[in-house]
N, CA and C atoms as a LAMMPS dump frame, in Angstrom:
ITEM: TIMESTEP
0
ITEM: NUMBER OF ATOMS
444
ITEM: BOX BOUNDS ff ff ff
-5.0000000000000000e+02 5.0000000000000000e+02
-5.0000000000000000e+02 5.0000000000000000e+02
-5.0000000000000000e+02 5.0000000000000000e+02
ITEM: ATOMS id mol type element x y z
1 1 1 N 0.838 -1.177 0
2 1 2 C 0 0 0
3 1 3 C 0.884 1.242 0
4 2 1 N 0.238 2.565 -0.447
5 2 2 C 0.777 3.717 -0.729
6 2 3 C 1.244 4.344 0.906
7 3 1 N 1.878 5.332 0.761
8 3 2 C 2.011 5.953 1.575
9 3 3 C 0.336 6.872 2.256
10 4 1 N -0.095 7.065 1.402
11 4 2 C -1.278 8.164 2.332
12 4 3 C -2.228 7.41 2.387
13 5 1 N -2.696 6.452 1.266
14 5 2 C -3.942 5.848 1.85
15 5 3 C -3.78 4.316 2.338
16 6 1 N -4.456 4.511 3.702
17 6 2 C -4.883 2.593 3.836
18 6 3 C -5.408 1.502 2.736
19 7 1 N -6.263 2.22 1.808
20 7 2 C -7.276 1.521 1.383
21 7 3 C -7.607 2.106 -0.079
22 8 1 N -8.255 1.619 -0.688
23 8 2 C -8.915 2.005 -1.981
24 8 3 C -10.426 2.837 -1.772
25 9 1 N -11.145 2.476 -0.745
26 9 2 C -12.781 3.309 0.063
27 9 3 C -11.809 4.859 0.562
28 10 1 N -11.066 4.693 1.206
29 10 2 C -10.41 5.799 1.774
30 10 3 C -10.018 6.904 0.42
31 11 1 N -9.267 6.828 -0.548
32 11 2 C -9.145 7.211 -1.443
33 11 3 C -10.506 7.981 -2.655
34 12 1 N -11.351 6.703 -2.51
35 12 2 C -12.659 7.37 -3.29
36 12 3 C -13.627 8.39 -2.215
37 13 1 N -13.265 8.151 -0.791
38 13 2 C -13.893 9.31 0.015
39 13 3 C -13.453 10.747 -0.293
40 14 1 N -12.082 10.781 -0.193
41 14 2 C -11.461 11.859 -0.412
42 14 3 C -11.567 12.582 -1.933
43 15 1 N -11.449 11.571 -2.326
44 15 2 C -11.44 12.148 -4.089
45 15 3 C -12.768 12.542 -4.662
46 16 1 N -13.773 11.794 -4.243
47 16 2 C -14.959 12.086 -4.276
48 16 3 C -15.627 13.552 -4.15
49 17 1 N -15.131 13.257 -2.621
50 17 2 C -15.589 14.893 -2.137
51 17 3 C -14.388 16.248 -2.595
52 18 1 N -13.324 15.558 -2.934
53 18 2 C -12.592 16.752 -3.903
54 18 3 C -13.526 17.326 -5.471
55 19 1 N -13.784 15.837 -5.768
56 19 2 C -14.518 16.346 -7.189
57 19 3 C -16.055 16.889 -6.879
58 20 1 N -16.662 16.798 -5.735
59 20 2 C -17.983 17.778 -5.575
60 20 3 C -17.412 19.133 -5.467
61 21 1 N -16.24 19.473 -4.421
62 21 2 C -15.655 20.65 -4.298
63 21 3 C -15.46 21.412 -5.788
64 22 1 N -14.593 20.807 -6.376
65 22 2 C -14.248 21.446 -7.938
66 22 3 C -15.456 21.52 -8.749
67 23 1 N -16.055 20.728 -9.163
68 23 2 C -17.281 20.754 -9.922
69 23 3 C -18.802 21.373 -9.415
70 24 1 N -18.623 21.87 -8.315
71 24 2 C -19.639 23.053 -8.168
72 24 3 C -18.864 23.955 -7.991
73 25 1 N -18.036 24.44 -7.699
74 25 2 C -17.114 25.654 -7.936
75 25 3 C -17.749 27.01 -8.873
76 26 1 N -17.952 28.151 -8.701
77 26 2 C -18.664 28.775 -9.767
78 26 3 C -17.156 29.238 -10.525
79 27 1 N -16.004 29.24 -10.188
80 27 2 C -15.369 29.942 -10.814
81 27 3 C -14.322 28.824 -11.894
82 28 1 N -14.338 27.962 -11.281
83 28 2 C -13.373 26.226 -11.588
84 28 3 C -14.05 25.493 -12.267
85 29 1 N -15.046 25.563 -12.266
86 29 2 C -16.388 24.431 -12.602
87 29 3 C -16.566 24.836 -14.305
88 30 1 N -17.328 26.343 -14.46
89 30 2 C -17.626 26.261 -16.139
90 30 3 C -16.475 26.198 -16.461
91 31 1 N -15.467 26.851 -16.157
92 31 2 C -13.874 25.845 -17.007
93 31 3 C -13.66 24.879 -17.64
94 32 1 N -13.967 24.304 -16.082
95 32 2 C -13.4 23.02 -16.431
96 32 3 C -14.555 22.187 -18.015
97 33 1 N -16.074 22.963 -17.639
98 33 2 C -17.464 21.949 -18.446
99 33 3 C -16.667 22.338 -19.906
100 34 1 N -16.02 24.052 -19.821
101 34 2 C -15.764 24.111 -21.698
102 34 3 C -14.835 23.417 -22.196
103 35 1 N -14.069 22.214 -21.261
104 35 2 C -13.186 21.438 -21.941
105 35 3 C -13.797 20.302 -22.907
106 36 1 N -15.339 19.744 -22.454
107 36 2 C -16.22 19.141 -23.263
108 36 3 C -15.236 17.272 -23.292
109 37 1 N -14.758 17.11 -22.262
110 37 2 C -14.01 15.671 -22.563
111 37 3 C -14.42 15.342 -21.564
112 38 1 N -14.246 13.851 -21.784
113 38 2 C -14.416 12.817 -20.608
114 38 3 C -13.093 12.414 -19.79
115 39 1 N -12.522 12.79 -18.468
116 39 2 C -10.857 12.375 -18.548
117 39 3 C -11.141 11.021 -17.447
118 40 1 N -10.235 9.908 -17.026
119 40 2 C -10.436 8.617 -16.502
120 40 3 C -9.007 9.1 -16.03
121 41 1 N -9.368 8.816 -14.715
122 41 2 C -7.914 8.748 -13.639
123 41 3 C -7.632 7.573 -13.405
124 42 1 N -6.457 6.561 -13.887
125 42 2 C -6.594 5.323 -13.107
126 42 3 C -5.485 5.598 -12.323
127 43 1 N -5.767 4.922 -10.582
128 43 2 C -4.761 5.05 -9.852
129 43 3 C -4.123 3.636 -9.268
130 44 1 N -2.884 3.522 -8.97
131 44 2 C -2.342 2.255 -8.724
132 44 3 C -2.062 2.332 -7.054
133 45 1 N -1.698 1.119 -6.536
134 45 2 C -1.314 1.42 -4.879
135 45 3 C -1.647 2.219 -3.889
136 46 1 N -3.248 2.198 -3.38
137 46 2 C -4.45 1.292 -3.934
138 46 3 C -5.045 1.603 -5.666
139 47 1 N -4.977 0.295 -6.301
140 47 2 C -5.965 0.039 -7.22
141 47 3 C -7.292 0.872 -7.204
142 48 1 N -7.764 1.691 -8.096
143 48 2 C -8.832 2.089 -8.964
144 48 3 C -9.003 3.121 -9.635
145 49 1 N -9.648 3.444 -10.173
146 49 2 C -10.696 4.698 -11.275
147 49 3 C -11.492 5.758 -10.933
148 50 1 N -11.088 7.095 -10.995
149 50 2 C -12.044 8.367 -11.035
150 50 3 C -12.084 8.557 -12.483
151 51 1 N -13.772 8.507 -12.778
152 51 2 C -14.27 9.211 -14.23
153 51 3 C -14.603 10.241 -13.76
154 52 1 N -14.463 11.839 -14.946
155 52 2 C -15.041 12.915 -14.493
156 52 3 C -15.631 13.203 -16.009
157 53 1 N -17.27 13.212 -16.374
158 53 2 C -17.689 13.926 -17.652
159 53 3 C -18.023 15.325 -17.761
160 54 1 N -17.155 16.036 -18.636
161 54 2 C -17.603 17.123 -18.748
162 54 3 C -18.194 17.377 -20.126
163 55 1 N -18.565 16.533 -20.956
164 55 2 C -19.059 16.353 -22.326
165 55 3 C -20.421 16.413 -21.944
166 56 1 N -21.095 15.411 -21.457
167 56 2 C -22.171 15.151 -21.28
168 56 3 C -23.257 16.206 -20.176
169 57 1 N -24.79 16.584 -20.204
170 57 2 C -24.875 17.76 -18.776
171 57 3 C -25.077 16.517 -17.738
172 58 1 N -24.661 17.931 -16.716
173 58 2 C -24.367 17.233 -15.051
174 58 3 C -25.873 16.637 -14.827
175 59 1 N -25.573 15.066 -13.88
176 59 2 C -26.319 14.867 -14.043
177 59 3 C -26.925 15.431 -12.511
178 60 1 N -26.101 15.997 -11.588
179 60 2 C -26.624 16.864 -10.386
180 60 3 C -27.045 18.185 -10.532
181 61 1 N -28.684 18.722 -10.247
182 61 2 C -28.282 20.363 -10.191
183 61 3 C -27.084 20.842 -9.295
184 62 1 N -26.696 21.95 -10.186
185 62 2 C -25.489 22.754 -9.16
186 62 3 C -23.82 22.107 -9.579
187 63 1 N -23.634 21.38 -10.644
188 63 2 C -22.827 20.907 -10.927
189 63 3 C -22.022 21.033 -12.016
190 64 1 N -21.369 21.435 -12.693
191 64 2 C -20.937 21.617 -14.15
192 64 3 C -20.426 19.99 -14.956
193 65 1 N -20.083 19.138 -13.975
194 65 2 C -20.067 18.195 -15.06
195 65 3 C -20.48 16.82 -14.084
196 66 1 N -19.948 15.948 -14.656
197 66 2 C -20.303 14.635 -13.199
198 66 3 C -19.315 14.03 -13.428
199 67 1 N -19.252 12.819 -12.069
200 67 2 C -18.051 12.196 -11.496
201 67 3 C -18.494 11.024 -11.174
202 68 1 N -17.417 10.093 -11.54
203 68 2 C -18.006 8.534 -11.195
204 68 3 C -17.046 7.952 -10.425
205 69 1 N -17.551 7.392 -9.481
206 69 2 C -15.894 6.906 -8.54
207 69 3 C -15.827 4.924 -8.989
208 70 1 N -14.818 4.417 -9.51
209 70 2 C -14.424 3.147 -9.508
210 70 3 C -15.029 3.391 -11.075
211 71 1 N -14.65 1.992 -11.913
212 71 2 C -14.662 1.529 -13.327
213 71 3 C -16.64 2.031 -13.412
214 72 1 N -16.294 2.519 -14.548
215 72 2 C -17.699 3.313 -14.965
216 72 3 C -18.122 3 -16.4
217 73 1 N -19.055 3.146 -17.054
218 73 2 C -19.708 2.936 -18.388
219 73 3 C -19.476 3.466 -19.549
220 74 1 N -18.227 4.709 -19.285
221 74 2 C -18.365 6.171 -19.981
222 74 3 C -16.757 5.688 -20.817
223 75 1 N -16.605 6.096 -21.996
224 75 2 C -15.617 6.043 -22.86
225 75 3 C -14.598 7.319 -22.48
226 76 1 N -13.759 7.138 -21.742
227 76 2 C -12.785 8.37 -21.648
228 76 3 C -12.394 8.859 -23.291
229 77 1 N -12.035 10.267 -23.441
230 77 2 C -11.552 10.813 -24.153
231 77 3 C -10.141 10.87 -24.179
232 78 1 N -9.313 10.774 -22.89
233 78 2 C -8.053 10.558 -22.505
234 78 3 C -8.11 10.064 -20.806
235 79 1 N -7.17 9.689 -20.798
236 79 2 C -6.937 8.656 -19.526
237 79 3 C -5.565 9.211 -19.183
238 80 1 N -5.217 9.266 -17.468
239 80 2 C -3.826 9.105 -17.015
240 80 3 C -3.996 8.125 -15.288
241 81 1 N -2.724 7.572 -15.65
242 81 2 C -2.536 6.67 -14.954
243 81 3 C -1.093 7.529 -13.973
244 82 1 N -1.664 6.728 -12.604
245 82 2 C -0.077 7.533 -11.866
246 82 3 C -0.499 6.788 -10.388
247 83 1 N 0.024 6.535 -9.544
248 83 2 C 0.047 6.062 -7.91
249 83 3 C -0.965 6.989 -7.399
250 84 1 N -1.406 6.273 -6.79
251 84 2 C -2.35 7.195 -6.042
252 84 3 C -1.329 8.239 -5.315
253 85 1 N -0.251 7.776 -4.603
254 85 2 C 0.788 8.938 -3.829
255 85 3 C 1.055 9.742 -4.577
256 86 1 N 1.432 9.753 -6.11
257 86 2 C 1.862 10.605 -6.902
258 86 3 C 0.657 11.644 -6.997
259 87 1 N -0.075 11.087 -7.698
260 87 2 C -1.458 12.1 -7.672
261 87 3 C -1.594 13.125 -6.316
262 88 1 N -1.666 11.94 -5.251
263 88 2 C -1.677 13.36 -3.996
264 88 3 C -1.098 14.306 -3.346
265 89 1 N 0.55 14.043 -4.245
266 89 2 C 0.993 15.48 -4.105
267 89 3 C 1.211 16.147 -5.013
268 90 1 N 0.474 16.04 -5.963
269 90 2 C -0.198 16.548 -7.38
270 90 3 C -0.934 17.505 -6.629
271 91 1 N -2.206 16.919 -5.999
272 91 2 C -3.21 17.752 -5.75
273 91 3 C -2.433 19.131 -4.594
274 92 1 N -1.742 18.621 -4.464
275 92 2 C -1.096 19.557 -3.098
276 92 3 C -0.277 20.73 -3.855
277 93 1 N -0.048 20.393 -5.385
278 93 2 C 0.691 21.874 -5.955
279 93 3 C 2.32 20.995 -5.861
280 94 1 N 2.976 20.09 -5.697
281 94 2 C 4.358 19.414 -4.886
282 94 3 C 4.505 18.794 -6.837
283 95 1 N 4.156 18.251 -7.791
284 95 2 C 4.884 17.219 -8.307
285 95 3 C 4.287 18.543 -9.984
286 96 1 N 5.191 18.33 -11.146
287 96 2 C 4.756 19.207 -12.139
288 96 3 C 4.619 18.373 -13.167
289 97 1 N 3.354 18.615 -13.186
290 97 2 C 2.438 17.481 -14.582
291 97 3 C 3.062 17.096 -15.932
292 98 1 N 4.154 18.278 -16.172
293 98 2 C 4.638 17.738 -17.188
294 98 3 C 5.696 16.879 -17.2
295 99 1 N 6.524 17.668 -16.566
296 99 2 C 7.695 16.819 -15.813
297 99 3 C 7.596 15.408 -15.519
298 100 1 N 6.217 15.301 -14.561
299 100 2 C 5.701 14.275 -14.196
300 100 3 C 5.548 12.604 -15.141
301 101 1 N 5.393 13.456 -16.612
302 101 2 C 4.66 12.201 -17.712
303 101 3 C 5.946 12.294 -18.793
304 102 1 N 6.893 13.084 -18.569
305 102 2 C 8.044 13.356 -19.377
306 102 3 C 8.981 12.056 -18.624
307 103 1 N 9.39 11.929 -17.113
308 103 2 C 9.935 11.186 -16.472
309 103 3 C 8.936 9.702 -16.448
310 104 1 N 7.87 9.162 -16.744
311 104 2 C 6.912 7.976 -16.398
312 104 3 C 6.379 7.767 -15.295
313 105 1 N 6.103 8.912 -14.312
314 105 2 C 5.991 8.999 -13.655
315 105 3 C 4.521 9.168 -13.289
316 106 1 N 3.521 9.537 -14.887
317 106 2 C 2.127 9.736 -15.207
318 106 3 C 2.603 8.926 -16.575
319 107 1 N 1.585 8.155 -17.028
320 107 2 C 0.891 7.637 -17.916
321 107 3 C -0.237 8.425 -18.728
322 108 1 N -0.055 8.195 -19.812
323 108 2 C -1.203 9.16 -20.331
324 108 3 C -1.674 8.574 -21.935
325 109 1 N -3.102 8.967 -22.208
326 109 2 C -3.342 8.811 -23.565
327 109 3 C -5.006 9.367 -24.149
328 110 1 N -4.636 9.084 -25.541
329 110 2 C -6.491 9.295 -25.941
330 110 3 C -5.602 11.039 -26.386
331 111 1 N -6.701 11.94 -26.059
332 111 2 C -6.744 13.094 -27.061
333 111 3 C -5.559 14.107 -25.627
334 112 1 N -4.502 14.111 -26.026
335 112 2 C -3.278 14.873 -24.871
336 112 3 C -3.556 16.638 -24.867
337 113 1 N -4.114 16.469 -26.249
338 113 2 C -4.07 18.245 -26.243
339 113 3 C -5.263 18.631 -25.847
340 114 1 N -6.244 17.894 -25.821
341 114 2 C -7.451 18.578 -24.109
342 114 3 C -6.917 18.433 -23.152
343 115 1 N -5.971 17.629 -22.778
344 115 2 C -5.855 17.394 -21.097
345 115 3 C -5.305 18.734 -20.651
346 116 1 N -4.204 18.57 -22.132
347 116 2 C -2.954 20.185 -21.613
348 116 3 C -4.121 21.377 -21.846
349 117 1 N -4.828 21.405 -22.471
350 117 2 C -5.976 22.966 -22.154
351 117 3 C -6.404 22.797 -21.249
352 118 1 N -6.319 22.123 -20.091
353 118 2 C -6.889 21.839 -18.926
354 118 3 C -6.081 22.669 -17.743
355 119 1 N -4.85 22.389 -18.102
356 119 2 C -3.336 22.957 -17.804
357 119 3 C -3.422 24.236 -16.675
358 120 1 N -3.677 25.201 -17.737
359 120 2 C -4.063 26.598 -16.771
360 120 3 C -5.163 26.291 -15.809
361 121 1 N -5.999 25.617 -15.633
362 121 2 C -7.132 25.43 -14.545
363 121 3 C -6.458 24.969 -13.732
364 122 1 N -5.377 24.002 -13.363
365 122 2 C -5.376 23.114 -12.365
366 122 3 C -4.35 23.976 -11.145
367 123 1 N -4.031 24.567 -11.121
368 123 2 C -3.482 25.626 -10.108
369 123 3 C -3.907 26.177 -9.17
370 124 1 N -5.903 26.84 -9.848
371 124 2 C -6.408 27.331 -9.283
372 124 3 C -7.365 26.203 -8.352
373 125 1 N -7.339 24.386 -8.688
374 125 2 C -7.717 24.204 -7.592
375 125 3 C -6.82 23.144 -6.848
376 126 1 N -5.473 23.084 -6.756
377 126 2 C -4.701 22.673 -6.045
378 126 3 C -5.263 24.017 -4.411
379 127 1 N -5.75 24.949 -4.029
380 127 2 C -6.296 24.695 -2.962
381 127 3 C -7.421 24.034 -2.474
382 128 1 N -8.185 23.471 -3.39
383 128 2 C -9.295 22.783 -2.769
384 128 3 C -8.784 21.116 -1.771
385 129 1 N -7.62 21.429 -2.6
386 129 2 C -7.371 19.611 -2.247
387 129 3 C -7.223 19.704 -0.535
388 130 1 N -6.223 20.73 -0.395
389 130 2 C -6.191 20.835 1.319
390 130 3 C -7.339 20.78 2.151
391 131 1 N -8.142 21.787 1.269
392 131 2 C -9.648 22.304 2.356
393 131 3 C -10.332 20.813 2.142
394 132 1 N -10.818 19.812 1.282
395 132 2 C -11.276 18.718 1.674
396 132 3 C -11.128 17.862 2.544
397 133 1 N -9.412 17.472 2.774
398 133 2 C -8.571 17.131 3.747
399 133 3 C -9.325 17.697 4.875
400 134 1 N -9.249 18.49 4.703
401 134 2 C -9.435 19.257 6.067
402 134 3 C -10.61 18.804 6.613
403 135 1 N -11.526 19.629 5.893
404 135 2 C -13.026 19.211 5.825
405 135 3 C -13.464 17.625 6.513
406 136 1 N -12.906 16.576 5.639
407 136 2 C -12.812 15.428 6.05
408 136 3 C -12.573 14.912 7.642
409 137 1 N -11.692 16.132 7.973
410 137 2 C -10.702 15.459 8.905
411 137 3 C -9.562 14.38 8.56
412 138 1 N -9.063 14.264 7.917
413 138 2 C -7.971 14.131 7.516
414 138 3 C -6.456 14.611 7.331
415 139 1 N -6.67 15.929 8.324
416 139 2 C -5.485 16.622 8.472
417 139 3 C -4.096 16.56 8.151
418 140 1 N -3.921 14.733 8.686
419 140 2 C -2.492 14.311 8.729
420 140 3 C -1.949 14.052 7.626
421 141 1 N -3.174 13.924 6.422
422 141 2 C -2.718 13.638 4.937
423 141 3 C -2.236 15.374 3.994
424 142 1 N -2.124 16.258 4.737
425 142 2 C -1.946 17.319 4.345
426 142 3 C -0.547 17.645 4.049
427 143 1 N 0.026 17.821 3.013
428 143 2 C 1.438 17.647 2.95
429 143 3 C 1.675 18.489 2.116
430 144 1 N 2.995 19.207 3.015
431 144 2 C 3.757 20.907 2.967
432 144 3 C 4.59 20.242 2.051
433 145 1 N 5.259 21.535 1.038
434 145 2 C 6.653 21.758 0.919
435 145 3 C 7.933 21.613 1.665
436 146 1 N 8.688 20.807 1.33
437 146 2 C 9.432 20.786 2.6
438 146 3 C 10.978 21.915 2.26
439 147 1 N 11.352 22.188 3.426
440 147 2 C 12.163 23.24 3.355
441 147 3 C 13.409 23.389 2.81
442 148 1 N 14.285 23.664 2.167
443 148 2 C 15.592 23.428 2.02
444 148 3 C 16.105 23.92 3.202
């Protein structure tokens, strides 16, 4: 198992309620819907799948696109694959996406040049990832920069 999560349930709690955070967002959210793709997160150590559609309408009021947690029905448009640890200090602003899939460190495929128009959005919600943590209670999974 990974460093931050016990479990694969633990992981779709958190991620879950990250993707309600982002996808009602009024300012993150239509962004993200004008990308019009379907992207598939697969994560390794724990094993599984976040779908997020932003092609299709939400199927929640108050939502700009929808989110499916574990293997889902929906044809990704592009897919990336990465550790679940990697991803979570992704979300923390700590690891650089390109860098990231330049070294194999992310996996990736399907249509690359939506993901990268995605690019400029993801900055603005590397703070949500903390406040869910938080939210959660999950505090201890909150992870700083460390200092030189």
């Amino acid at each position: 198992m990974g460093e931050y999560y016990k479990d694969i349930e633990e992981l779709y709690k958190i991620y879950g309620y990250f993707m309600q955070k982002i996808l009602t967002d009024p300012k993150v959210g239509p962004k993200l819907a004008k990308s019009g793709i379907i992207i598939k997160w697969i994560y390794t150590d724990p094993d599984g799948e976040i779908t997020i559609d932003l092609k299709n309408p939400p199927e929640k009021e108050g939502f700009f696109g929808s989110y499916y947690i574990g293997p889902c029905h929906l044809k990704e448009d592009v897919w990336s694959k990465q550790s679940a640890d990697h991803s979570h200090r992704f979300w923390h602003g700590l690891e650089n996406p390109v860098a990231s899939v330049t070294r194999g460190k992310i996996k990736q495929g399907g249509k690359i040049n939506a993901m990268l128009k995605l690019l400029p959005l993801v900055r603005p919600m590397f703070q949500f990832f903390p406040m869910a943590l938080k939210d959660l209670g999950y505090e201890h999974l909150i992870v700083s920069r460390k200092s030189s």
